[in-house]
Structure formats: C-alpha cells, structure tokens
BAKEMAR-162188 format. One record per residue (C-alpha): residue in one letter; residue number from 1; z, y, x. Coordinates in steps of 0.5 Angstrom, whole numbers, plus 500, padded with zeros to 3 digits. Layout:
<rs>
r code:a; pos:NUM; up:Z; north:Y; east:X
...
</rs>
This chain:
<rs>
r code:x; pos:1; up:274; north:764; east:573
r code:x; pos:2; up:269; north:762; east:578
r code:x; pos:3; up:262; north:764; east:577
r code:x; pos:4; up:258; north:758; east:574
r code:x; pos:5; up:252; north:755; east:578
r code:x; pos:6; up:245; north:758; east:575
r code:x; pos:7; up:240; north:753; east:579
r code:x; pos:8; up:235; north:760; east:579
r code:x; pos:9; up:241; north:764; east:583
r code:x; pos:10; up:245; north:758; east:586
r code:x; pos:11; up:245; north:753; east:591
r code:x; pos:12; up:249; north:749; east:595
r code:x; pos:13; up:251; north:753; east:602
r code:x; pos:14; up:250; north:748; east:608
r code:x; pos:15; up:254; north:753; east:612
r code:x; pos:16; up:260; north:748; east:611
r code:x; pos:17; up:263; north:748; east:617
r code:x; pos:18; up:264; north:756; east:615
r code:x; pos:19; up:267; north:753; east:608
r code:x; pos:20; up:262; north:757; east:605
r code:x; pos:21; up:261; north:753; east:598
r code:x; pos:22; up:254; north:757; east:594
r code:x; pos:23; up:249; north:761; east:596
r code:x; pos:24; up:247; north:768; east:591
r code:x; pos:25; up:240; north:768; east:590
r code:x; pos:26; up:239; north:765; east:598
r code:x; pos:27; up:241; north:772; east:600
r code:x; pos:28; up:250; north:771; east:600
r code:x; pos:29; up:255; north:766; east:601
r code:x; pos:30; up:261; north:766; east:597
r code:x; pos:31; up:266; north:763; east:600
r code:x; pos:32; up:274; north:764; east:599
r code:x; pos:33; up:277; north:768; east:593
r code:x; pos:34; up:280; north:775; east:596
r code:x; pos:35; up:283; north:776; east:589
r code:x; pos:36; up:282; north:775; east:582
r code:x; pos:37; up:284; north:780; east:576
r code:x; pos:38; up:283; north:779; east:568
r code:x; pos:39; up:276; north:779; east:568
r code:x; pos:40; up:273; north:777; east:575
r code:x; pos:41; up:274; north:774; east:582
r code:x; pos:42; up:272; north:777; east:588
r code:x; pos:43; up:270; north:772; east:594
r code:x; pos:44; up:269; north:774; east:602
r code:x; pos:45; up:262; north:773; east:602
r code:x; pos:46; up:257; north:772; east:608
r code:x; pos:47; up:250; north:776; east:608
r code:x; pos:48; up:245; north:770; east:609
r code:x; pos:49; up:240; north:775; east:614
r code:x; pos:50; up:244; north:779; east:616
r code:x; pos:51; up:251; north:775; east:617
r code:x; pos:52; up:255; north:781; east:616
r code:x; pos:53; up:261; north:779; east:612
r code:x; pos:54; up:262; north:783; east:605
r code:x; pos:55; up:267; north:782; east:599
r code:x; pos:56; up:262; north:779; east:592
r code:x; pos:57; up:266; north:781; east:585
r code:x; pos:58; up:263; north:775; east:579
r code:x; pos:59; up:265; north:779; east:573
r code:x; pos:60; up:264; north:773; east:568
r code:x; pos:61; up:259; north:775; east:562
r code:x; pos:62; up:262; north:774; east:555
r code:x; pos:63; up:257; north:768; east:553
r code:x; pos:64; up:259; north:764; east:546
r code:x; pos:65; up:259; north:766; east:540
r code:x; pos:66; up:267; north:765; east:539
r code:x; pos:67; up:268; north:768; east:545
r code:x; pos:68; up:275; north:773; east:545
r code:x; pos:69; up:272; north:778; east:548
r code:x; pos:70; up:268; north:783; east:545
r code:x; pos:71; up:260; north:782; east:548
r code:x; pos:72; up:260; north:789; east:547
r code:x; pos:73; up:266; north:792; east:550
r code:x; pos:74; up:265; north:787; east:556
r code:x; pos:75; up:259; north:791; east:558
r code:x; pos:76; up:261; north:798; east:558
r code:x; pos:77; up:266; north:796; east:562
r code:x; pos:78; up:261; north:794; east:567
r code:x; pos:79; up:257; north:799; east:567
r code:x; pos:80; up:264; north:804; east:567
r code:x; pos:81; up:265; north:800; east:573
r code:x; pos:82; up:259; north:801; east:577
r code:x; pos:83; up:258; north:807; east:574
r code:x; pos:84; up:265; north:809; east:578
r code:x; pos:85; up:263; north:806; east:584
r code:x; pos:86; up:257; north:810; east:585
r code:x; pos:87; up:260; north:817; east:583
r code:x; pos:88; up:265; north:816; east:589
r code:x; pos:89; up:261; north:815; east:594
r code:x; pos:90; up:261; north:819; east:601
r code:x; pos:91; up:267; north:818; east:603
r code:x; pos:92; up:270; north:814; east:611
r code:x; pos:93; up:275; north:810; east:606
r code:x; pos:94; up:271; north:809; east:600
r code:x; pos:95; up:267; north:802; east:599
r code:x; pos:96; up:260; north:803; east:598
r code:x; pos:97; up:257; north:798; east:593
r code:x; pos:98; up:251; north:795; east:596
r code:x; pos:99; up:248; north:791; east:591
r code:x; pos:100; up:248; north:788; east:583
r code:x; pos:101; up:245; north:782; east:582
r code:x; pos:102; up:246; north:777; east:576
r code:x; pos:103; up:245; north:771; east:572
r code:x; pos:104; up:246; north:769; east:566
r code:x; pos:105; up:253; north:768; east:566
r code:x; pos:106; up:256; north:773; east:571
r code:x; pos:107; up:254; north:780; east:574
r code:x; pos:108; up:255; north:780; east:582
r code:x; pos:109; up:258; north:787; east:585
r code:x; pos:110; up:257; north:786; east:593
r code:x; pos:111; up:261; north:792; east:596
r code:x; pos:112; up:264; north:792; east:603
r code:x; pos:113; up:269; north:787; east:605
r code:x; pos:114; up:276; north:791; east:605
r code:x; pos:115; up:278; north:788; east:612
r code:x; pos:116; up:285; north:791; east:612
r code:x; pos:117; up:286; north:787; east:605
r code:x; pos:118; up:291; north:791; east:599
r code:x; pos:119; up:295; north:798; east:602
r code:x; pos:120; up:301; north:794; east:600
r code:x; pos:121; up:300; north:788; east:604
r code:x; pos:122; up:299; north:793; east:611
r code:x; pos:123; up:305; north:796; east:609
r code:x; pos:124; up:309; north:790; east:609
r code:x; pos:125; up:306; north:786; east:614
r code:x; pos:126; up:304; north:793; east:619
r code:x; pos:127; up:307; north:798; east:618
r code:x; pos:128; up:315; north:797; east:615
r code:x; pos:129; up:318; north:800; east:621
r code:x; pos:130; up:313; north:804; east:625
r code:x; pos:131; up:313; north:810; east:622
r code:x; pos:132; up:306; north:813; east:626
r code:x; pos:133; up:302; north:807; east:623
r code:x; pos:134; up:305; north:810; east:616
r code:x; pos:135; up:304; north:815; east:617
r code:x; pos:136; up:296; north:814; east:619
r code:x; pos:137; up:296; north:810; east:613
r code:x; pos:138; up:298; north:816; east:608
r code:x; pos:139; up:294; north:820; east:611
r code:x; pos:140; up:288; north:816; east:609
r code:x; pos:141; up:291; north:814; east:603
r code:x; pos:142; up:291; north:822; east:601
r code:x; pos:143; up:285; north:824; east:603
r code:x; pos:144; up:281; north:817; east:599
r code:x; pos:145; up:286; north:820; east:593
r code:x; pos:146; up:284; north:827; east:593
r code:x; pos:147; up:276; north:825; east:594
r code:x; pos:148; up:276; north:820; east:588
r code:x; pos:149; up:282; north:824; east:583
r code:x; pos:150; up:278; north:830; east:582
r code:x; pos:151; up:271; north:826; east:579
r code:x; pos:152; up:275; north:822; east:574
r code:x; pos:153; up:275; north:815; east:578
r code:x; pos:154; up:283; north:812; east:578
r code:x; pos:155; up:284; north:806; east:579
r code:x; pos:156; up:291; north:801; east:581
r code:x; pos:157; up:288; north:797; east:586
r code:x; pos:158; up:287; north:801; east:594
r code:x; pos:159; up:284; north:796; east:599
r code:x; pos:160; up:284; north:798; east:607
r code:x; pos:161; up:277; north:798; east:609
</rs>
C-alpha cells in the first residue's frame, strides 16, 4: 500500500538518479520499501536538509465509508504504536522516532534507519558460523529485550541499528 500522492504534502523528487520516487512535505525522500506488514510499509528515506538516511512507516488511514477496517480501531492502533515508540526510548539499541507527519490518507512515522536489517537476516547472512559475532549479537538483543519487556512494549519484529 504505497502512500497516495496528496498534492499539499508530495512531489515529485528530482533525486532520480538516487532512485528517489516522492518527497513528504519537502523534507523526506521515500525511496525503496524495507518491509511492509498488514497495515503499512516502511521506505528507506533520505532527509532533504540534512542527507542523513532514515526509515518512513506509511500507515494508511482507513478513508471510505465501506472500508473493512474499523476507523476507530485503526487509530488506536497508531496512537498505541506511537505511544510504544516513545515509552521505550533511551536505549543504544532502540530506534527513536523522530518525527509524525500526515495527509489525509496515510500517517508517516520517521525512525531511524535499522542499517543492520531484521536479527534474522545477520544471523544468516553474518553470523551462521561465528560464534563471537552471535554472541555480540545476543547480548544486544538481551539488553534491547530486558529494556523494552518491563514497560510493557513486545513486539515480533527486531531490526539492528
């Protein structure tokens, strides 16, 4: 579900060459999708001022009357999300959220960019037979988990930042 252009918010990106394809409100180039779940796609993003490379979640507003799912539901989900985000933040392996920004159809998280992708594609790519680097990597997956599991936040997907 890619988010839908909204001619206050996006514009064409003259950053072809870098494969850059719209620009969120003149501050963020979506580029490429990192992943994508049930309600939203995340993009590697490009910072217009600053260049610094950063990860823009696109949850889609439910938007027509007949839309299956429940306008209500869908922005407690947000606000629980967003909510999330914030009560974790603090620790080296957390992602911040750096930014909220929206249109009429989609709500843009902007976090940082997990430069190490998902925890299981370095412990297949990296880490199959190293056993310092697994055990590098469990370490910080521990300490991630002992931070975030106490303030009530759980969450199947863990990216390396």
């Amino acid at each position: 579900m890619p988010p839908e252009p909204d001619d206050s918010s996006v514009a064409s990106s003259t950053a072809a060459a870098e494969s850059y394809t719209k620009v969120l409100q003149g501050r963020y180039e979506l580029g490429s999708v990192l992943g994508w779940g049930a309600s939203s796609k995340v993009y590697r993003t490009r910072d217009v001022r600053s260049g610094v490379h950063v990860a823009v979640k696109a949850v889609r507003k439910p938007h027509h009357p007949c839309s299956p799912e429940d306008p209500v539901a869908a922005h407690r989900s947000v606000e629980r999300e967003l909510a999330a985000l914030r009560h974790v933040q603090g620790h080296p392996h957390v992602g911040h959220l750096l930014d909220v920004l929206a249109s009429h159809s989609t709500v843009y998280l902007v976090l940082d960019l997990a430069r190490g992708g998902s925890v299981q594609s370095a412990l297949e790519d990296r880490v199959r037979s190293k056993e310092p680097a697994a055990y590098w990597l469990f370490g910080q997956l521990v300490s991630t988990l002992a931070h975030v599991h106490p303030r009530g936040v759980f969450h199947r997907d863990v990216t390396l930042r």
